[in-house]
C-alpha positions in Angstrom: 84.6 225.8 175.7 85.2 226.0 179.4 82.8 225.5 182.1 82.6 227.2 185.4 80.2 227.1 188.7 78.9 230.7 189.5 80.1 230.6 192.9 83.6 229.6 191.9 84.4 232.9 189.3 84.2 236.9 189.3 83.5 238.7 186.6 86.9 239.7 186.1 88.0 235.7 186.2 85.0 235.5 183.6 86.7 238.4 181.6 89.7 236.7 181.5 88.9 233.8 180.7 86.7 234.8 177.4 89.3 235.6 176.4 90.8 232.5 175.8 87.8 230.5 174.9 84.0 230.6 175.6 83.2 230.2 179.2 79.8 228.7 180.4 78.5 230.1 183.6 76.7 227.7 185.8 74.5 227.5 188.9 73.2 224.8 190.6 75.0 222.6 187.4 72.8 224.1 184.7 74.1 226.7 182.1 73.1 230.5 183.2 75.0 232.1 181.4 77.3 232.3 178.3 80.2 234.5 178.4 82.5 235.6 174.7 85.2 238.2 174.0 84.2 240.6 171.4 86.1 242.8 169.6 85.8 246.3 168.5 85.2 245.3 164.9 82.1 243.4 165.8 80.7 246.2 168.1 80.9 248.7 164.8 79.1 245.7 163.2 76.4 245.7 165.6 75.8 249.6 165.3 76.0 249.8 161.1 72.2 250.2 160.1 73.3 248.8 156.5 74.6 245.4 158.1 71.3 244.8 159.9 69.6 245.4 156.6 71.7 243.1 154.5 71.1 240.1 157.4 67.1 241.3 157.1 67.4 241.0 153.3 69.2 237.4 153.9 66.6 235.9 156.2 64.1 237.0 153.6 66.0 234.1 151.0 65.0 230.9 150.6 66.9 228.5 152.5 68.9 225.2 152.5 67.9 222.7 154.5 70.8 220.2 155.9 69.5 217.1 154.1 69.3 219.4 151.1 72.8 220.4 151.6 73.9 216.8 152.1 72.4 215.4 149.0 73.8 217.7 147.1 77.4 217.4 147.8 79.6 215.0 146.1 79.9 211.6 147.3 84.1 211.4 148.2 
């Protein structure tokens, strides 16, 4: 992840470089911003009604918390 002042970028040098890897905007040396390529697959994502449903569905679950997770996976 790359970090980059506000006044030192475009948006087309913050296109660019999202491309490559996650690029934090900053001003004033705090985080602003947060800029990521997408791709077309995750924009249809975003649209389909029966994705958002499923993740509703999946928040409704019960849960794992981390130490939960830890103790339960085998000592190496």
């Amino acid at each position: 992840m790359k970090t980059v002042g506000i006044d030192q970028v475009n948006l087309q040098d913050c296109v660019n470089q999202a491309q490559e890897d996650r690029l934090i905007v900053t001003r004033d040396g705090h985080p602003v911003a947060l800029v990521i390529a997408i791709d077309e697959e995750q924009l249809e994502l975003g649209q389909d009604a029966s994705f958002w449903k499923l993740i509703e569905e999946r928040r409704g679950q019960r849960s794992v918390s981390r130490e939960e997770l830890e103790k339960s996976w085998p000592e190496e």
